[in-house]
C-alpha positions in Angstrom: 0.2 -43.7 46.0 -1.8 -41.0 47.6 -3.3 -38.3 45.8 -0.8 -35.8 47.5 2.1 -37.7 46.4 1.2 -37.5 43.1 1.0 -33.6 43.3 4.9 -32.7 42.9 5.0 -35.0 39.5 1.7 -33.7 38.1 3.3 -29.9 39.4 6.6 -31.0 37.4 3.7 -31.6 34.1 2.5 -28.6 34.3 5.2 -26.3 34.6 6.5 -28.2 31.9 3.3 -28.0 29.4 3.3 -23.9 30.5 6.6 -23.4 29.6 6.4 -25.5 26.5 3.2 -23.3 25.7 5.4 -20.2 26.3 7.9 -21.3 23.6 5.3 -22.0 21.1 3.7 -18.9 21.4 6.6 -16.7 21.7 7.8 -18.7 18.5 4.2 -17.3 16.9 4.1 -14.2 18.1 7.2 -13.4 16.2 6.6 -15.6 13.2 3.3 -12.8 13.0 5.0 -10.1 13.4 7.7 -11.1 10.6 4.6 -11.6 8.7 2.9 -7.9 9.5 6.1 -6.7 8.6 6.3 -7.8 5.1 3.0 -6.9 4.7 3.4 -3.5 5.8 6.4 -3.5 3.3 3.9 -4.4 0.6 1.7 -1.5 1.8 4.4 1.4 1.3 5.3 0.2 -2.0 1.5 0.4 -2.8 1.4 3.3 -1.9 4.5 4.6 -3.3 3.3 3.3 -6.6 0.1 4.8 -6.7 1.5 8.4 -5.6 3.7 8.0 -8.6 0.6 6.9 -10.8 -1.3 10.1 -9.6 1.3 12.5 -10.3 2.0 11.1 -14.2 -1.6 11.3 -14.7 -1.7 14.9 -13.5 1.6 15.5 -15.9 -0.6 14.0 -18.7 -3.8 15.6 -17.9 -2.2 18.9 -18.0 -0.3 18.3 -21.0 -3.2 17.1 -23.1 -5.3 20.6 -21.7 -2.6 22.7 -22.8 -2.7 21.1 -26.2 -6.3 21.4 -26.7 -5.9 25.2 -25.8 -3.5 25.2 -28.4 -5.5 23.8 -31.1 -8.4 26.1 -29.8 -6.1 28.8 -30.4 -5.1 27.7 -33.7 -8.4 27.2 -34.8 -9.2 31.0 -33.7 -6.5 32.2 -35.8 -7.7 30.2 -38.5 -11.3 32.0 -38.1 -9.8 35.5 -38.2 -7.2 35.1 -41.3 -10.3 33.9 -43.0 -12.3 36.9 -41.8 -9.8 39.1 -42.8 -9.4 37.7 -46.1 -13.6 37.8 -46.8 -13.3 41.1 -45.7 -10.5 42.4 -48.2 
């Protein structure tokens, strides 16, 4: 056989090998992108979670400054009852 008989067959193997590689890759493209997906799924609830950690701890933060004002108030009107009383 001459080399340009054998150029149809070997023509035939490649087509076949690109189209084969084709498949493949389409097949991983989309397995990746299933993948990114998911991930990206992960990511919003991350960030969901953490949104909803921030604003508790703001709840909390202000909640323990109001009572400290309240004690420091308290402790104030401690002060001037017991002024008042020296005073008398």
């Amino acid at each position: 056989m001459t080399k340009l008989e054998e150029l149809p067959a070997r023509l035939d193997d490649l087509t076949s090998r690109v189209l084969q590689m084709r498949t493949e890759m389409r097949d991983e493209f989309s397995a990746l992108r299933q993948e990114i997906s998911g991930v990206e799924g992960v990511i919003a609830t991350l960030g969901e979670a953490i949104e909803a950690a921030r604003r508790e701890a703001r709840v909390l933060f202000e909640e323990v400054i109001s009572r400290i004002a309240a004690l420091g108030e308290g402790r104030a009107a401690k002060k001037r009852t017991k002024k008042r009383l020296k005073e008398r």
